[in-house]
C-alpha positions in Angstrom: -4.9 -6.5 -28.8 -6.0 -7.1 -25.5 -3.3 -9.5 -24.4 -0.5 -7.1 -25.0 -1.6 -4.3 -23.3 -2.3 -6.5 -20.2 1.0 -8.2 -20.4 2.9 -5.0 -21.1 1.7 -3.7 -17.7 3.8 -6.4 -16.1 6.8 -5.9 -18.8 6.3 -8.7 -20.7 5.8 -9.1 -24.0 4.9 -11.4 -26.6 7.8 -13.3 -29.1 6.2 -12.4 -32.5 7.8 -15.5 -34.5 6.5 -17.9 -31.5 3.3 -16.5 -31.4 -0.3 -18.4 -33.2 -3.7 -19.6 -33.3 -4.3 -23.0 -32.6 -7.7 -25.1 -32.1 -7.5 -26.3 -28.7 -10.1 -27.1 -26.5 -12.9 -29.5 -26.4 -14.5 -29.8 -29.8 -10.8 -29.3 -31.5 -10.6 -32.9 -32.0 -13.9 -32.6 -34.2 -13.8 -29.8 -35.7 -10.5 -30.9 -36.9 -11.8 -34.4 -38.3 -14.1 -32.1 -40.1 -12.0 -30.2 -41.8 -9.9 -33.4 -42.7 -6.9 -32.9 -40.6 -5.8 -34.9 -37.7 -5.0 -34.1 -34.0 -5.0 -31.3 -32.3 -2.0 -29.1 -32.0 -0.4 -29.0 -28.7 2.0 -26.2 -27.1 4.8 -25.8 -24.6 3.7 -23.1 -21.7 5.6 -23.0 -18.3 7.5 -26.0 -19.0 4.8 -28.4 -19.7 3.5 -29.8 -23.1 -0.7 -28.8 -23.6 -2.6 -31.5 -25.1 -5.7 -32.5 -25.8 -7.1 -35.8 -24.1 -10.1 -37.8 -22.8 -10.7 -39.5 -19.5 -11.6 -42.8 -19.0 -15.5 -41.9 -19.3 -15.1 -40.1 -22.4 -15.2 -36.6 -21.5 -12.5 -33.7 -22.7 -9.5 -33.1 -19.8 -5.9 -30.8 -21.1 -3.2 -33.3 -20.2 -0.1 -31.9 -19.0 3.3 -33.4 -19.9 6.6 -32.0 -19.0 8.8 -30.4 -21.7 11.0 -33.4 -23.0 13.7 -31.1 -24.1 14.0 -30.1 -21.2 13.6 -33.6 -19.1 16.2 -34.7 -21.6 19.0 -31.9 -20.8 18.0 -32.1 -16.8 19.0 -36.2 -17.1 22.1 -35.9 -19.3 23.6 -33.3 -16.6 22.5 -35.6 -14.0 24.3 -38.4 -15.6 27.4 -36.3 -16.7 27.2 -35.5 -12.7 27.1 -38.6 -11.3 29.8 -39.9 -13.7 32.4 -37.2 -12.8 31.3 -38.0 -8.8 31.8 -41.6 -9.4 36.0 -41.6 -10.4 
């Protein structure tokens, strides 16, 4: 696979049990309603959430959302910060 061999020549690698094909990309959405299923699948990658959206004329755009996991733990230790700062 192509992939591999180009991310080996940084070091990197891919995590087999993380690792699938999804339909993402413009016609997802209708090939998917084709086939009977429903949205497309989205994926984490750097920290953000992928999904598939429209604009506000219709068209296809990739809307990026941050990780809520993430967003969630970040807040709690805020909170557990400012609590501790507080007394």
């Amino acid at each position: 696979m192509q992939l591999q061999e180009r991310l080996a020549k940084f070091g990197l690698s891919l995590n087999a049990s993380k690792k699938r094909l999804i339909d993402f990309g413009r016609f997802a959405a209708r090939n998917r309603r084709k086939r009977g299923l429903g949205k497309p699948e989205t994926f984490d990658f750097l920290g953000f959430t992928q999904c598939c959206s429209t604009n506000r004329g219709g068209g296809f755009q990739i809307l990026q959302l941050k990780v809520k996991k993430r967003m969630r733990a970040t807040l709690l230790a805020t909170r557990y910060e400012l609590k501790r700062r507080l007394h």
